[in-house]
C-alpha positions as CSV (number, residue, x, y, z in Angstrom):
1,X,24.7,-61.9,8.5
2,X,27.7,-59.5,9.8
3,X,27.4,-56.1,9.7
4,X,30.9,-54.3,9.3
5,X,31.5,-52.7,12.5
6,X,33.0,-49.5,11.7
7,X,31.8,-47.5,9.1
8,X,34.9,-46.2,6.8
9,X,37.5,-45.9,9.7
10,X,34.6,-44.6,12.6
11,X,33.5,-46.5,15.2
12,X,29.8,-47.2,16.2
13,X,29.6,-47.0,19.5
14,X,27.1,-48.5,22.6
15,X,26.8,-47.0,25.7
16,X,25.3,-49.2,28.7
17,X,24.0,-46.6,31.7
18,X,21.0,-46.5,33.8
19,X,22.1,-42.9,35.0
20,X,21.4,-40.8,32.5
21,X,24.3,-38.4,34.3
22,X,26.6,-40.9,33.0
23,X,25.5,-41.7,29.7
24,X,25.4,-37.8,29.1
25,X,29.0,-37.5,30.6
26,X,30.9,-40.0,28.1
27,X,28.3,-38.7,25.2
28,X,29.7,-35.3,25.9
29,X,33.4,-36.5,26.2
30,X,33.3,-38.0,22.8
31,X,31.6,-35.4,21.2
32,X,33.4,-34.4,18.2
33,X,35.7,-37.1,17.8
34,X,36.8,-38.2,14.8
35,X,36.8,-41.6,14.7
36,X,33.3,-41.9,15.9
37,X,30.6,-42.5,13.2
38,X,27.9,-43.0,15.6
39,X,26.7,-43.3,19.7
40,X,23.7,-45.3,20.8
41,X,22.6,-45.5,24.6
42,X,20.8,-48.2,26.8
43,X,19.6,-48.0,30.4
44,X,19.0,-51.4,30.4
45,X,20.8,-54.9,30.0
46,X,17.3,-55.9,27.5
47,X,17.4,-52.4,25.7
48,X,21.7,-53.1,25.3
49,X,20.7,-56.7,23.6
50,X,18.7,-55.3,21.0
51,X,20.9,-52.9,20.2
52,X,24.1,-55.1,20.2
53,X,22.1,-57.4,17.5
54,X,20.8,-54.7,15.7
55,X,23.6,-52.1,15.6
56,X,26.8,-54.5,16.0
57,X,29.0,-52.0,18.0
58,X,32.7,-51.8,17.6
59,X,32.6,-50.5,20.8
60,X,30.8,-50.7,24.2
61,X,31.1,-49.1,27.4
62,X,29.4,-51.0,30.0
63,X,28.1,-50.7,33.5
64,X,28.2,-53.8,35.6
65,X,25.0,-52.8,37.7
66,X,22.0,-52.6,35.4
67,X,18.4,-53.3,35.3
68,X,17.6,-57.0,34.5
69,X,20.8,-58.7,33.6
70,X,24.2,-57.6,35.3
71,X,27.2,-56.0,33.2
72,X,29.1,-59.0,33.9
73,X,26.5,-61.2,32.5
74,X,26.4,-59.3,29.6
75,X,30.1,-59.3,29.1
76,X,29.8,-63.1,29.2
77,X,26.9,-63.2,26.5
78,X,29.0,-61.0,24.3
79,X,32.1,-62.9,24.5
80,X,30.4,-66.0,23.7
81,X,28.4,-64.8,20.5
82,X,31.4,-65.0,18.2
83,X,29.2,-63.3,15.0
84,X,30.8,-60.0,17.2
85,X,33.8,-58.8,18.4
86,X,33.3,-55.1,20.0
87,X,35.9,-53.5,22.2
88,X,34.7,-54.2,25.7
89,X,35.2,-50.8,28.4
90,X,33.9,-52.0,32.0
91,X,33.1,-48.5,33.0
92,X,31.7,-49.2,36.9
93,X,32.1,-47.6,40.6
94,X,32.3,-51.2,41.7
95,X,35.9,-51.1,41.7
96,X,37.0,-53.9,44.1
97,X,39.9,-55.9,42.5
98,X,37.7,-58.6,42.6
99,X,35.4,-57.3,40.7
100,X,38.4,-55.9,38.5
101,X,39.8,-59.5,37.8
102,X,36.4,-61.5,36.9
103,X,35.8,-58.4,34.0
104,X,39.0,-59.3,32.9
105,X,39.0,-62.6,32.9
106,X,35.3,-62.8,31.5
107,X,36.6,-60.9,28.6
108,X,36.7,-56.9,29.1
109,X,39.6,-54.9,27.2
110,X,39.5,-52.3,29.6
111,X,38.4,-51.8,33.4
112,X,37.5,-47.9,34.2
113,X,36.7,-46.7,37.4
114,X,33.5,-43.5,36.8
115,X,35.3,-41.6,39.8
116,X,38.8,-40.8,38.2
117,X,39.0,-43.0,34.7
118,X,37.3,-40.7,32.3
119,X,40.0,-38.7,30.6
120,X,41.5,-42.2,29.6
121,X,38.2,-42.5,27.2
122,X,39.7,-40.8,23.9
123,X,42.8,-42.3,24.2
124,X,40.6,-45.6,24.3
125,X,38.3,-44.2,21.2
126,X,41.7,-43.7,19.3
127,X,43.3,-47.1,20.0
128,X,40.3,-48.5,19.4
129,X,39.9,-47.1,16.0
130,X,43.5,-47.5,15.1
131,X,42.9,-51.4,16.0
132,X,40.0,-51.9,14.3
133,X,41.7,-50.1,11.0
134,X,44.8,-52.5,10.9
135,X,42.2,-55.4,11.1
136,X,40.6,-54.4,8.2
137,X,43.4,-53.6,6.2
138,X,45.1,-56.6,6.9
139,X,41.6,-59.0,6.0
């Protein structure tokens, strides 16, 4: 069974930390947005799986270096479920360009480097939303 991913014209949204610094920084960037319905958090690639089946995100923010399972891994594993399709921010101080292209080639929408890339997060929320709102009105 599919769960709609947005509810109304907000975006659930799944953050994928193990610093807590982090996953307090983007919660407080988004804070009062409009377009969010909902934020959920994970320190670990196992706690991110449950949530992914249970919550079905429209959106994720992941780390590549996690507990467990890697954030490229888990890019990989959500590409490949095709019962979702969330919006896919690599959000990483691993910044090669090789690390760069195999995100982008696995799959993510977006490759953000922790250091300098966070002020491009709402503009991300708001294309994000405005995506997923043309999807459903065209279905």
């Amino acid at each position: 069974m599919s769960i709609s991913v947005m509810i109304g014209n907000m975006l659930k949204i799944l953050l994928v930390d193990d610093s807590e610094f982090i996953l307090q920084r983007v919660q407080h960037l988004l804070t009062g947005m409009q377009q969010i319905h909902e934020i959920r958090t994970a320190t670990s690639a196992e706690e991110a799986d449950r949530w992914i089946e249970d919550y079905n995100p429209s959106l994720i923010f992941l780390d590549i270096n996690l507990p467990g399972k890697n954030g490229l891994q888990m890019l990989k594993d959500i590409r490949s479920n095709k019962s979702i399709d969330p919006v896919v921010v690599i959000l990483t101080n691993n910044t090669l360009s090789g690390y760069r292209n195999e995100c982008m080639q696995a799959g993510a929408d977006y490759f953000l480097d922790k250091a300098k890339d966070f002020s491009s997060i709402p503009d991300i929320i708001i294309e994000t939303a405005d995506k997923f709102a043309l999807k459903s009105r065209s279905n």
